[in-house]
PDB file of N, CA, C and O in Angstrom, chain B, residues numbered from 101:
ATOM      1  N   UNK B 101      62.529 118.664  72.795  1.00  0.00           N
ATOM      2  CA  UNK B 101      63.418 117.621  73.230  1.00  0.00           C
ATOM      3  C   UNK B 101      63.363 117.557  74.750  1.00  0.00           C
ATOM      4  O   UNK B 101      62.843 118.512  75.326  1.00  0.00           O
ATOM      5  N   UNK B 102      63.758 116.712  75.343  1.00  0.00           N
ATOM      6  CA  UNK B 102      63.174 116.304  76.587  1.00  0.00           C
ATOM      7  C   UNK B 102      64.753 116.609  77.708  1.00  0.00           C
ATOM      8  O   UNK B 102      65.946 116.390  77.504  1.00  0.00           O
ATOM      9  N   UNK B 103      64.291 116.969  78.431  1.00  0.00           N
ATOM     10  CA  UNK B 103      65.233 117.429  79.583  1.00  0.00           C
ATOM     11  C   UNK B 103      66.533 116.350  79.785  1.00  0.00           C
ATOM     12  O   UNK B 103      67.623 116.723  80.221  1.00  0.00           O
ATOM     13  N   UNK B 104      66.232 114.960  79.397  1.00  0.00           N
ATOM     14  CA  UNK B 104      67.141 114.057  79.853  1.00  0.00           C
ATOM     15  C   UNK B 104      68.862 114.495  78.432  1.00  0.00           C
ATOM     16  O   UNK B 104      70.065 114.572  78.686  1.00  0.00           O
ATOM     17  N   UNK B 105      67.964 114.697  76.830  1.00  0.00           N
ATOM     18  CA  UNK B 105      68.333 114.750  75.661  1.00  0.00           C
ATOM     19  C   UNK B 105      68.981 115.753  75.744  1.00  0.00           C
ATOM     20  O   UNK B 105      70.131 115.663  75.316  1.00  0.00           O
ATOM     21  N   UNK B 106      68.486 117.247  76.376  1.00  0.00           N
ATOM     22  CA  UNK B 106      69.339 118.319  76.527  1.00  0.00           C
ATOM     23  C   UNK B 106      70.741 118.163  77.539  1.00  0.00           C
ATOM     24  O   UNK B 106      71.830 118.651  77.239  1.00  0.00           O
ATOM     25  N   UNK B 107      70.501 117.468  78.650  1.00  0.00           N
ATOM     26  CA  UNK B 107      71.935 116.849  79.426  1.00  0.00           C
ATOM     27  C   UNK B 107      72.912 117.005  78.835  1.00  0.00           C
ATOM     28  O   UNK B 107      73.808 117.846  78.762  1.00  0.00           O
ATOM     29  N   UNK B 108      72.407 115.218  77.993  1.00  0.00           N
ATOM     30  CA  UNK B 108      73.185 114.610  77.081  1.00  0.00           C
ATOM     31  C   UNK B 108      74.300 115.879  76.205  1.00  0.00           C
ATOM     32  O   UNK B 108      75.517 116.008  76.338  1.00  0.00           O
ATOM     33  N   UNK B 109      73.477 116.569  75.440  1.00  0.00           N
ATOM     34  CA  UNK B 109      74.236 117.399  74.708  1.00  0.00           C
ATOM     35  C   UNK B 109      74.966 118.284  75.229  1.00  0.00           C
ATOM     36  O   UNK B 109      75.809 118.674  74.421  1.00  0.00           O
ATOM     37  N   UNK B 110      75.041 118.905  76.466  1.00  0.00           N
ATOM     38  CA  UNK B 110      74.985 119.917  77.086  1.00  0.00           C
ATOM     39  C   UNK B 110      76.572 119.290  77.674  1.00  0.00           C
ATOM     40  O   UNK B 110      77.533 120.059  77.699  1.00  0.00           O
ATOM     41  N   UNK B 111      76.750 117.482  78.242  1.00  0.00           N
ATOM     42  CA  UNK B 111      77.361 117.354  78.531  1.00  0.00           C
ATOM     43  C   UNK B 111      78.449 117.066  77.229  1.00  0.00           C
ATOM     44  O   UNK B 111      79.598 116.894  77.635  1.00  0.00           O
ATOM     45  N   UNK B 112      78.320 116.999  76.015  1.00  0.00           N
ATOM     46  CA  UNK B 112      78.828 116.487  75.443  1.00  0.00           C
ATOM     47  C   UNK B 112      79.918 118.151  74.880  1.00  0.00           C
ATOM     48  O   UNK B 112      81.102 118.154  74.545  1.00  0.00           O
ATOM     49  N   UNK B 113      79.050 119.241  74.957  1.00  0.00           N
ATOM     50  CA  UNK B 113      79.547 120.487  74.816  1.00  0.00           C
ATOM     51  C   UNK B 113      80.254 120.680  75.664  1.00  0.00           C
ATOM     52  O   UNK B 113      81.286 121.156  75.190  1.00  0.00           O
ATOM     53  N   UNK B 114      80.339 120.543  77.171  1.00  0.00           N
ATOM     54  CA  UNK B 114      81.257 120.425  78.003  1.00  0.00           C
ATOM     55  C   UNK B 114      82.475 119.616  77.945  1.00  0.00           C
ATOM     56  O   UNK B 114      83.448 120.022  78.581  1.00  0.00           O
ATOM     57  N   UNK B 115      82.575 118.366  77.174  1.00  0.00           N
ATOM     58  CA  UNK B 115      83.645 117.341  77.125  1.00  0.00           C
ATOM     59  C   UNK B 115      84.450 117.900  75.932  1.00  0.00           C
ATOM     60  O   UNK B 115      85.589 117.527  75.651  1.00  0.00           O
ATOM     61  N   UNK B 116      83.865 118.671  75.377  1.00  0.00           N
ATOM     62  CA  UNK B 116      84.441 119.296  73.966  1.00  0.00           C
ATOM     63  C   UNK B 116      85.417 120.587  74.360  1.00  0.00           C
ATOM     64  O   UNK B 116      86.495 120.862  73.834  1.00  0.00           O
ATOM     65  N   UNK B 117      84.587 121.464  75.673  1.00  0.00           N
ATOM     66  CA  UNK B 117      85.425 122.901  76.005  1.00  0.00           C
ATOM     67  C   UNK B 117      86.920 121.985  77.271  1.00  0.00           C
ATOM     68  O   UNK B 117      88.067 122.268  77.617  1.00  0.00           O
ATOM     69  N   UNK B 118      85.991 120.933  77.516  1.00  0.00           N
ATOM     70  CA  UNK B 118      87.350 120.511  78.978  1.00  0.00           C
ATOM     71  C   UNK B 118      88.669 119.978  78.105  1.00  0.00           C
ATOM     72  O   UNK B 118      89.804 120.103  78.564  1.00  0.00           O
ATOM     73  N   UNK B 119      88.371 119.270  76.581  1.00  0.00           N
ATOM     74  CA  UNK B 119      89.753 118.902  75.744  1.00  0.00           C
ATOM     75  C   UNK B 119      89.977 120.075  75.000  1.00  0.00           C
ATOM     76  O   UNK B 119      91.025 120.252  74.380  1.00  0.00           O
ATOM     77  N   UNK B 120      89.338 120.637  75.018  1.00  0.00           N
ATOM     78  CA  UNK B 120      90.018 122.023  73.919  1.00  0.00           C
ATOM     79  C   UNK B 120      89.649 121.886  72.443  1.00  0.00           C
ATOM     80  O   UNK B 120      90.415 122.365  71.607  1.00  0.00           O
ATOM     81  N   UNK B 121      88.572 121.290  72.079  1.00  0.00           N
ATOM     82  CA  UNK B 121      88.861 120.250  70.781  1.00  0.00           C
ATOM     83  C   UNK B 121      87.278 119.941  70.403  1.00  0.00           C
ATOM     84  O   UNK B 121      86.447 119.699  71.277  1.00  0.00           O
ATOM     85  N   UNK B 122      86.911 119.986  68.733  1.00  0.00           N
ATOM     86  CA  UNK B 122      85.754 120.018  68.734  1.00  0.00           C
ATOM     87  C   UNK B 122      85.908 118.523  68.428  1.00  0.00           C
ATOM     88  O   UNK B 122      86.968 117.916  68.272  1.00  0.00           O
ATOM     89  N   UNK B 123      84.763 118.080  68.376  1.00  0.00           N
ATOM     90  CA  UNK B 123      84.354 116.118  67.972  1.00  0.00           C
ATOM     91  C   UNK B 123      82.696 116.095  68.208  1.00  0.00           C
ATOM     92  O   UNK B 123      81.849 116.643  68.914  1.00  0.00           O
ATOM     93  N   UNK B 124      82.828 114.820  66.853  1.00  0.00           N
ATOM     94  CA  UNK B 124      81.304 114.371  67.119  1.00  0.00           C
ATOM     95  C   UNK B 124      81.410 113.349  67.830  1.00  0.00           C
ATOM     96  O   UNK B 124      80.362 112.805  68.179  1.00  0.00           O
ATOM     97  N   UNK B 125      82.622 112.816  68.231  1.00  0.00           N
ATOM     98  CA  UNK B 125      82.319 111.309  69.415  1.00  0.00           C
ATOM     99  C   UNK B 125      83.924 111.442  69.569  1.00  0.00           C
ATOM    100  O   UNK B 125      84.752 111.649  68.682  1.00  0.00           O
ATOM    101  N   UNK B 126      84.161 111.222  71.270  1.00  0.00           N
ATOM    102  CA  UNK B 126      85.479 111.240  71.289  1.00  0.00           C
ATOM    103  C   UNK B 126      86.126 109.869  71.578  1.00  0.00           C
ATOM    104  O   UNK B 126      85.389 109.018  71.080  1.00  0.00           O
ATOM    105  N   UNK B 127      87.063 109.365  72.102  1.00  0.00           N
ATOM    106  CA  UNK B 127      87.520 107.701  71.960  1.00  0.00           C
ATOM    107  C   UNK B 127      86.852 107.209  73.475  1.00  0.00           C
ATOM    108  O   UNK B 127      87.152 107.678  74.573  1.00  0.00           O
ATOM    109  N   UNK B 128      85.906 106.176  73.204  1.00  0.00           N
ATOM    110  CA  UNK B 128      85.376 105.400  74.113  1.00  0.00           C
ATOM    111  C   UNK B 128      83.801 106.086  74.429  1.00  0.00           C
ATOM    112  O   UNK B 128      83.070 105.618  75.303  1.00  0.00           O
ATOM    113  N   UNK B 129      83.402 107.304  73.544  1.00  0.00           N
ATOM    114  CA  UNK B 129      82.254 107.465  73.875  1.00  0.00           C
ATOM    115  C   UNK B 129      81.453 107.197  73.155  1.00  0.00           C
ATOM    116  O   UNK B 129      81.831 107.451  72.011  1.00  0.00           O
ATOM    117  N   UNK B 130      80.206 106.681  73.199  1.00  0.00           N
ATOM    118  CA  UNK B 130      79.342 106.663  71.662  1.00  0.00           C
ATOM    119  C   UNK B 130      78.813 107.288  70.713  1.00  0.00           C
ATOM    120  O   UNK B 130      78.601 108.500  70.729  1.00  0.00           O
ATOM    121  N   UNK B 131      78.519 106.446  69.691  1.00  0.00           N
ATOM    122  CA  UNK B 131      78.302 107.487  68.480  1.00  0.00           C
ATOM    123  C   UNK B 131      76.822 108.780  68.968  1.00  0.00           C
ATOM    124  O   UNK B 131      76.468 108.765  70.147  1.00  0.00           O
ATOM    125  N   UNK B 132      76.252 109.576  68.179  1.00  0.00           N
ATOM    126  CA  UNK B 132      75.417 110.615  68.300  1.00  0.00           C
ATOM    127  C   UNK B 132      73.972 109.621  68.452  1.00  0.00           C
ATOM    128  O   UNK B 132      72.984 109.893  69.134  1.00  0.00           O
ATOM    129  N   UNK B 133      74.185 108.416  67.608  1.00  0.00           N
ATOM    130  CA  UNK B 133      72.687 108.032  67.577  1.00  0.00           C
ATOM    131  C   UNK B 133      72.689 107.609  69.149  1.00  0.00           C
ATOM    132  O   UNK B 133      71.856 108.019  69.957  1.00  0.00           O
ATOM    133  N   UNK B 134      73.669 106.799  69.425  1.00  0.00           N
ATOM    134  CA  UNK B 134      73.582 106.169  71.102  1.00  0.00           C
ATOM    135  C   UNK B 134      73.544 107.144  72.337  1.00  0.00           C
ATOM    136  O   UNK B 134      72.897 107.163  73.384  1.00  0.00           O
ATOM    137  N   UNK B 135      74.364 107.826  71.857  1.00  0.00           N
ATOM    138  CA  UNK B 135      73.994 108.852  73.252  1.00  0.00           C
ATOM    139  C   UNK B 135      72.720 109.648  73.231  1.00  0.00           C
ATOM    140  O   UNK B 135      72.174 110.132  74.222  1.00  0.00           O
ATOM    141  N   UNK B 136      72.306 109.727  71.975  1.00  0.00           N
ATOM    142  CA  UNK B 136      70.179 110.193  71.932  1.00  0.00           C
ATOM    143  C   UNK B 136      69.403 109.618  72.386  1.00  0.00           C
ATOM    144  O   UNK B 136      68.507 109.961  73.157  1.00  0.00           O
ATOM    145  N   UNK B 137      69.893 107.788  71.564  1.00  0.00           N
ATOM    146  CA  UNK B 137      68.719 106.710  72.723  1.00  0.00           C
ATOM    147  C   UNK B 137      68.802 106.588  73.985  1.00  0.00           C
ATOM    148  O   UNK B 137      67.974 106.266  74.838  1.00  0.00           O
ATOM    149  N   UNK B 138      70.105 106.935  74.037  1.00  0.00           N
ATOM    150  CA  UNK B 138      70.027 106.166  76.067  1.00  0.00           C
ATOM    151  C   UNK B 138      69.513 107.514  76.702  1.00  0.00           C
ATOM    152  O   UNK B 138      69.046 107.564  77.840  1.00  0.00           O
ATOM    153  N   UNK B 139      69.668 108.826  75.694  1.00  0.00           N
ATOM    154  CA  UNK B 139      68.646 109.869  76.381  1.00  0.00           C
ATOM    155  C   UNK B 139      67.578 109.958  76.806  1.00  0.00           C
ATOM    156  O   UNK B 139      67.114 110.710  77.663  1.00  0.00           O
ATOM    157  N   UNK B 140      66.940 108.825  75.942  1.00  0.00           N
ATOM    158  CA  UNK B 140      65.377 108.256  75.781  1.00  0.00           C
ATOM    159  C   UNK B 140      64.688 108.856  74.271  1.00  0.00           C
ATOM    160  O   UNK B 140      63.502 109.125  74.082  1.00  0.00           O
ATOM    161  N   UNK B 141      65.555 108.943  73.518  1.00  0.00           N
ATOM    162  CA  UNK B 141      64.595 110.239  72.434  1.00  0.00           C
ATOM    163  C   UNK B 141      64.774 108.854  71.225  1.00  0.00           C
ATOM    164  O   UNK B 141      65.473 107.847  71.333  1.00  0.00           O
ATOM    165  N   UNK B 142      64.192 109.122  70.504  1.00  0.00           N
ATOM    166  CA  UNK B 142      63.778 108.127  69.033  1.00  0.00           C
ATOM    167  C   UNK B 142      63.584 108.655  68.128  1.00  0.00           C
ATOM    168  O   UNK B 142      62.428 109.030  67.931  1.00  0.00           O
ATOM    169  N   UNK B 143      64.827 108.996  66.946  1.00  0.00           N
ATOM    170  CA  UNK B 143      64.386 109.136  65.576  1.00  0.00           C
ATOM    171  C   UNK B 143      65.428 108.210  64.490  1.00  0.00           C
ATOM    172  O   UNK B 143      66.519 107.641  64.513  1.00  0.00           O
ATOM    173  N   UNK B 144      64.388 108.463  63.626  1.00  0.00           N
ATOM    174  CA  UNK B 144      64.739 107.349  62.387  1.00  0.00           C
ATOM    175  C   UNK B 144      66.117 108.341  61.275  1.00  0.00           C
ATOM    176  O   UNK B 144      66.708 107.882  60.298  1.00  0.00           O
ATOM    177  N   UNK B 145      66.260 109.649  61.841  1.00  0.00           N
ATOM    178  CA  UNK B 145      67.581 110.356  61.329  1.00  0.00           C
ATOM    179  C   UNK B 145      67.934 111.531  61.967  1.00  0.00           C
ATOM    180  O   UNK B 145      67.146 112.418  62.294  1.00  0.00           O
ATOM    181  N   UNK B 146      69.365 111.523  62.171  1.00  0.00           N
ATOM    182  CA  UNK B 146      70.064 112.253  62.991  1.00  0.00           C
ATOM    183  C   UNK B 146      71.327 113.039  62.434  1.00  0.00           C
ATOM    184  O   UNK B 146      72.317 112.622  61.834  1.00  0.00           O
ATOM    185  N   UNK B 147      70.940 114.382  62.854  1.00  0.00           N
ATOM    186  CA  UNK B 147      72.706 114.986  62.004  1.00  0.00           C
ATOM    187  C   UNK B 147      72.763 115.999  63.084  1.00  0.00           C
ATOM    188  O   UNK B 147      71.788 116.408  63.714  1.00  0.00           O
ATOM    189  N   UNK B 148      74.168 116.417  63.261  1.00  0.00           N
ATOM    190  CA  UNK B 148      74.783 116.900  63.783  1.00  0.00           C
ATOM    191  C   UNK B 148      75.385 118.154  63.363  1.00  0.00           C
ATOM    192  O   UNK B 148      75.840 118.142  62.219  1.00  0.00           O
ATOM    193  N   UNK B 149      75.482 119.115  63.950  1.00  0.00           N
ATOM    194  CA  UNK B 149      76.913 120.485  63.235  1.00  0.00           C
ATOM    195  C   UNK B 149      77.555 120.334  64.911  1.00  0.00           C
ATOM    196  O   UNK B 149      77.138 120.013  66.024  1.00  0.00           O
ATOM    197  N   UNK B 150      78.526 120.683  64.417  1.00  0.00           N
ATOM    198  CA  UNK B 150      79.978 120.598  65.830  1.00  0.00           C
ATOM    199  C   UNK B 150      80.870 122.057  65.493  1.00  0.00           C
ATOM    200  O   UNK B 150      81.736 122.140  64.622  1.00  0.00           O
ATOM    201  N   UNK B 151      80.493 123.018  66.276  1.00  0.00           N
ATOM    202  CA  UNK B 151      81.587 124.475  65.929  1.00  0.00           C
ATOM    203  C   UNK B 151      81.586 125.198  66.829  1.00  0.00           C
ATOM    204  O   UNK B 151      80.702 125.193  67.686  1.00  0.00           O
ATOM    205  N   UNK B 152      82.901 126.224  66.819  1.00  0.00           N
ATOM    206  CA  UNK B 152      82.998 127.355  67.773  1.00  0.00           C
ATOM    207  C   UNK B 152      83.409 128.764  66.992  1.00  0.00           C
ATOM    208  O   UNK B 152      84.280 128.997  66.154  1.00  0.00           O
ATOM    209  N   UNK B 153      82.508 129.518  67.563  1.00  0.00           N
ATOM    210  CA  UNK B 153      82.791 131.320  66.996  1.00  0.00           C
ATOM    211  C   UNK B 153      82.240 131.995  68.401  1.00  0.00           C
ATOM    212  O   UNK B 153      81.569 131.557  69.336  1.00  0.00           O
ATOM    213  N   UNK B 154      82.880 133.351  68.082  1.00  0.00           N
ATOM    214  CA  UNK B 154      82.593 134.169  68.898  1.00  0.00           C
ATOM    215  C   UNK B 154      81.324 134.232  69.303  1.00  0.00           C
ATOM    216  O   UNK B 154      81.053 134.316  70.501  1.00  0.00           O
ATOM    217  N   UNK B 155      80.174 134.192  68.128  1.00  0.00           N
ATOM    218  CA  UNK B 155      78.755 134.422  68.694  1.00  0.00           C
ATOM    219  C   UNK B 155      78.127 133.378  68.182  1.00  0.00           C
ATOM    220  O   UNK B 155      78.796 132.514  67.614  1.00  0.00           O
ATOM    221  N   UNK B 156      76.733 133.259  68.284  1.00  0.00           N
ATOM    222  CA  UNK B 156      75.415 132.129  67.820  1.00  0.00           C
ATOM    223  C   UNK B 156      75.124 132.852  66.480  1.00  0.00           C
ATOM    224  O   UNK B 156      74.523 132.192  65.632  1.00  0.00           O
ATOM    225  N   UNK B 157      75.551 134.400  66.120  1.00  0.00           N
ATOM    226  CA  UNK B 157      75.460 135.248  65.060  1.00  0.00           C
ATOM    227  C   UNK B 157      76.551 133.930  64.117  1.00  0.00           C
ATOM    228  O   UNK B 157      76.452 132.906  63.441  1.00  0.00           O
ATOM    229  N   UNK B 158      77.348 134.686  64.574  1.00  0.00           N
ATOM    230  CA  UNK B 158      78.617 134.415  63.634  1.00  0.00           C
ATOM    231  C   UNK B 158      78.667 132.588  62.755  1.00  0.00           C
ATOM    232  O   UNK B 158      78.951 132.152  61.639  1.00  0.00           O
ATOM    233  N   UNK B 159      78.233 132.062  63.995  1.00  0.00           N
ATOM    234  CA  UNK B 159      78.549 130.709  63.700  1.00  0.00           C
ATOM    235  C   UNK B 159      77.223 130.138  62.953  1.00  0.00           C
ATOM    236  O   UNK B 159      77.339 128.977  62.559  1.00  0.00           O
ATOM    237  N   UNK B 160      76.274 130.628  62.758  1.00  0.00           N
ATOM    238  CA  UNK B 160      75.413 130.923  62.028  1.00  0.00           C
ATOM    239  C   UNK B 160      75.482 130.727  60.568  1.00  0.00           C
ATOM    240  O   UNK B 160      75.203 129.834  59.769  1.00  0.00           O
ATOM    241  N   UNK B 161      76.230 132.572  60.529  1.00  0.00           N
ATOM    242  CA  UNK B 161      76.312 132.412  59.200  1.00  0.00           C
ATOM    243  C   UNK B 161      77.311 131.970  58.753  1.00  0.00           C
ATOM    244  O   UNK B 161      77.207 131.913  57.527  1.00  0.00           O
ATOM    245  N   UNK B 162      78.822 131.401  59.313  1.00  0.00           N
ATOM    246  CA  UNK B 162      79.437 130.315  58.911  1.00  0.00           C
ATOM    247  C   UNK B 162      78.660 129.287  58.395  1.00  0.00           C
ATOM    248  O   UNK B 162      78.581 129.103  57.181  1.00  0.00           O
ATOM    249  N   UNK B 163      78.040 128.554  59.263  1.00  0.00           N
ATOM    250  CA  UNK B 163      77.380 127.274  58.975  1.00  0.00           C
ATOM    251  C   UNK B 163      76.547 127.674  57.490  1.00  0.00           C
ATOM    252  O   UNK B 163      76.437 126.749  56.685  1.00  0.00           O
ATOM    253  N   UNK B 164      76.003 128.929  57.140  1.00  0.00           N
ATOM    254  CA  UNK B 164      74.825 128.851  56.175  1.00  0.00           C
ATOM    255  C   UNK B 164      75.761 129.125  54.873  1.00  0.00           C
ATOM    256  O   UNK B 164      75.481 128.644  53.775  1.00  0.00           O
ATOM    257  N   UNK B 165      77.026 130.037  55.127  1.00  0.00           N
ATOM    258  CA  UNK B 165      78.006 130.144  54.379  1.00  0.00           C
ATOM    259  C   UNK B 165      78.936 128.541  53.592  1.00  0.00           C
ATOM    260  O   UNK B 165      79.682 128.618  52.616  1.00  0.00           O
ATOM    261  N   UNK B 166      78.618 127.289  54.320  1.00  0.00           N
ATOM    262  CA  UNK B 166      79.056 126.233  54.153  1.00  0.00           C
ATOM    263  C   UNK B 166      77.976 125.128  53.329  1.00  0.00           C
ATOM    264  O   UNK B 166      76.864 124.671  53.593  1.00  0.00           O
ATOM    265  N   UNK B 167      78.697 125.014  52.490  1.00  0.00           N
ATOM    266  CA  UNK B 167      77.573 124.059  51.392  1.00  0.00           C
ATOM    267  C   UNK B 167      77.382 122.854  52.183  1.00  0.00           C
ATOM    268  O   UNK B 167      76.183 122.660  52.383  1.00  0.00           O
ATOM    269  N   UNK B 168      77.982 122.159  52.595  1.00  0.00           N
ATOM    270  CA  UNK B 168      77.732 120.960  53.354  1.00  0.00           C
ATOM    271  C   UNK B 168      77.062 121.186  54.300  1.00  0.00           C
ATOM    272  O   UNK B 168      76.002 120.560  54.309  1.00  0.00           O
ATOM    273  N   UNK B 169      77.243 121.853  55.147  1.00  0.00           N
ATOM    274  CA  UNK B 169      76.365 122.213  56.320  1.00  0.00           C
ATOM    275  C   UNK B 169      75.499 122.764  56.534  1.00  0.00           C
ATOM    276  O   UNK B 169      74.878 122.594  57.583  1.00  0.00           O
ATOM    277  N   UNK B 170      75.107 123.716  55.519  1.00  0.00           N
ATOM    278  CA  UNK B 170      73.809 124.484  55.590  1.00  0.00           C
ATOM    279  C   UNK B 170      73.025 123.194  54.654  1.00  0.00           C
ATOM    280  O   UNK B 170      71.859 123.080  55.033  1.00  0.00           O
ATOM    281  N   UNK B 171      73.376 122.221  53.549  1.00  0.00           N
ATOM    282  CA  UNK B 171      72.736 121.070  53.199  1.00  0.00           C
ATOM    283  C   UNK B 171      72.374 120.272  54.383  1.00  0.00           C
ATOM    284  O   UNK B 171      71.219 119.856  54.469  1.00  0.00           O
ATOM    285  N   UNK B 172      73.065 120.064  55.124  1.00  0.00           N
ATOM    286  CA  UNK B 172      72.796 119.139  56.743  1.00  0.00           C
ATOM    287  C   UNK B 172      71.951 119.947  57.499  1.00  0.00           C
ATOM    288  O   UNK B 172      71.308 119.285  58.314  1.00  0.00           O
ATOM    289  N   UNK B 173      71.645 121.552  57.527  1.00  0.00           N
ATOM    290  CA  UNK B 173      70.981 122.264  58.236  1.00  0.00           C
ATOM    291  C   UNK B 173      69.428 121.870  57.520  1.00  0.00           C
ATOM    292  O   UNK B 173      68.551 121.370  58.224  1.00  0.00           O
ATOM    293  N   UNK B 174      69.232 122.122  56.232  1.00  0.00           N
ATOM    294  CA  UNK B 174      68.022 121.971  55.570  1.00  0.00           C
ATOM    295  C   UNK B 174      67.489 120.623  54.996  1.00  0.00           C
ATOM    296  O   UNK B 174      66.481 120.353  54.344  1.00  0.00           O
ATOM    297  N   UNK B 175      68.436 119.935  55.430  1.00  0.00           N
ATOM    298  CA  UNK B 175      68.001 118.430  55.075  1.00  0.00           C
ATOM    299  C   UNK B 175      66.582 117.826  54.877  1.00  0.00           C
ATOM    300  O   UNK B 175      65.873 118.139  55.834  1.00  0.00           O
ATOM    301  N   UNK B 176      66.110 117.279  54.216  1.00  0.00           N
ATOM    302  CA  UNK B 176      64.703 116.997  54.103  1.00  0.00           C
ATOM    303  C   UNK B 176      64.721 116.124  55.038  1.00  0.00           C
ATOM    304  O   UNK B 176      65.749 115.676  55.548  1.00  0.00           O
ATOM    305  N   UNK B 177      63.087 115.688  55.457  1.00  0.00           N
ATOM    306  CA  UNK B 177      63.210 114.375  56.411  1.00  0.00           C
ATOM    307  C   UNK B 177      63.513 114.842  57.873  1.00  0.00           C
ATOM    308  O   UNK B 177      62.970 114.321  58.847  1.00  0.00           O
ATOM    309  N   UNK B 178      64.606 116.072  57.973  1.00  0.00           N
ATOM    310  CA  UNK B 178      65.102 116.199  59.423  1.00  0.00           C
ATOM    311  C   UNK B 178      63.902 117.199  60.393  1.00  0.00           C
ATOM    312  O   UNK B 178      63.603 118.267  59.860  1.00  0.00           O
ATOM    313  N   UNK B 179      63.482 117.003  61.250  1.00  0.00           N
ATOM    314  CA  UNK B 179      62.292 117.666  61.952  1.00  0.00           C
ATOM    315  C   UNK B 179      62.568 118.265  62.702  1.00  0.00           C
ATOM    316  O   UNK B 179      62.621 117.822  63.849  1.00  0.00           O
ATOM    317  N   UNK B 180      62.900 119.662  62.388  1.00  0.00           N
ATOM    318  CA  UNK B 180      63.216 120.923  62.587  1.00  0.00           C
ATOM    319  C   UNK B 180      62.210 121.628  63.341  1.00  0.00           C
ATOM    320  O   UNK B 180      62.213 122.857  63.273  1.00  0.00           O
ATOM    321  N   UNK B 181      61.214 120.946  64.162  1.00  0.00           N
ATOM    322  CA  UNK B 181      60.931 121.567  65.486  1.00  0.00           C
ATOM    323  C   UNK B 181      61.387 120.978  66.905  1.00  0.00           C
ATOM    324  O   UNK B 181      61.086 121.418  68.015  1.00  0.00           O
ATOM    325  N   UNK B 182      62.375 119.615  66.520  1.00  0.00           N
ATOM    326  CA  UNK B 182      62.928 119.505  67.738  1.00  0.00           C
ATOM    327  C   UNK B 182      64.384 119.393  67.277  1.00  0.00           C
ATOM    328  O   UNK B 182      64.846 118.731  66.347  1.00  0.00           O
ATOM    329  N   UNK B 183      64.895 120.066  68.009  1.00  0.00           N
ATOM    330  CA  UNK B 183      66.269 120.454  67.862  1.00  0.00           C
ATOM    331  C   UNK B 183      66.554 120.119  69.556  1.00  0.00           C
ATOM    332  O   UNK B 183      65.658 119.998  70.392  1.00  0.00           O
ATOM    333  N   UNK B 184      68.258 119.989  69.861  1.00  0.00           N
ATOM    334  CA  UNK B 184      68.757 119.696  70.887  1.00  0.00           C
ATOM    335  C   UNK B 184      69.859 120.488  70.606  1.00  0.00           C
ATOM    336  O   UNK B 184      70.075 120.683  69.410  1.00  0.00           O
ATOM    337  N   UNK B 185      70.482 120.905  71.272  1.00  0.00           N
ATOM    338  CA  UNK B 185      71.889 121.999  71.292  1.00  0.00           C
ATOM    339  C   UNK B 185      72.022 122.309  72.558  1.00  0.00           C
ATOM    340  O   UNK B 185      71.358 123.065  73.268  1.00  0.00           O
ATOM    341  N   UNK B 186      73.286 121.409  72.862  1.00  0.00           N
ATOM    342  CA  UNK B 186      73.973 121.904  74.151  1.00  0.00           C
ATOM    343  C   UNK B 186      75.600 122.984  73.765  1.00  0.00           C
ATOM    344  O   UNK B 186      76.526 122.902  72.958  1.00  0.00           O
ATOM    345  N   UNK B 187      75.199 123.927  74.877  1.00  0.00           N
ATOM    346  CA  UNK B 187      76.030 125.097  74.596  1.00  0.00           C
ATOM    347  C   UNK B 187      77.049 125.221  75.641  1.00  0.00           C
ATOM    348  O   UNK B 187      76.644 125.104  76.797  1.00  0.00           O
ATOM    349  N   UNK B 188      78.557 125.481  75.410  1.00  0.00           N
ATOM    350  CA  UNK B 188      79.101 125.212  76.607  1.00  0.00           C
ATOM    351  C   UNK B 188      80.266 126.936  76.093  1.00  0.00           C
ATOM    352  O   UNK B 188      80.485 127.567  75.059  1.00  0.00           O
ATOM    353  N   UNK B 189      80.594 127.003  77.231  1.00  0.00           N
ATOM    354  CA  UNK B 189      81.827 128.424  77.163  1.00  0.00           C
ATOM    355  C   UNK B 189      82.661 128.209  78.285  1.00  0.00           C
ATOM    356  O   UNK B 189      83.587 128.984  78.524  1.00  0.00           O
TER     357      UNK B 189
END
């Protein structure tokens, strides 16, 4: 993913630790697909996980522990060598 795409997320992890509050879009910002394009990045499907745990361990195996989300993790179609994840603390 391209330096502009990592920002994007990076800032969006930041807008998440400055309200205290997790979200996939907060009021007046755009949805996940819009803030990717105006990153410059292009795909035909997009999913998201949004969480906080103590570690990248932990939240892990939450996520794989979660039927919905570990389904959104392994999704067919989704191209799982580019990933974007902005990390904020």
């Amino acid at each position: 993913m391209g330096r502009e795409s990592r920002f994007r997320a990076r800032a969006h992890a930041r807008e998440m630790v400055e309200r205290n509050r997790l979200s996939h879009q907060f009021n007046g910002e755009p949805d996940l697909m819009k803030r990717v394009q105006t990153a410059g990045a292009r795909f035909s499907r997009l999913a998201e996980n949004v969480a906080a745990a103590p570690s990248v361990n932990e939240l892990h195996i939450g996520w794989m522990n979660s039927i919905p989300h570990r389904n959104k993790h392994h999704e067919s179609g989704i191209d799982r060598d580019r990933n974007c994840r902005g990390n904020a603390r």
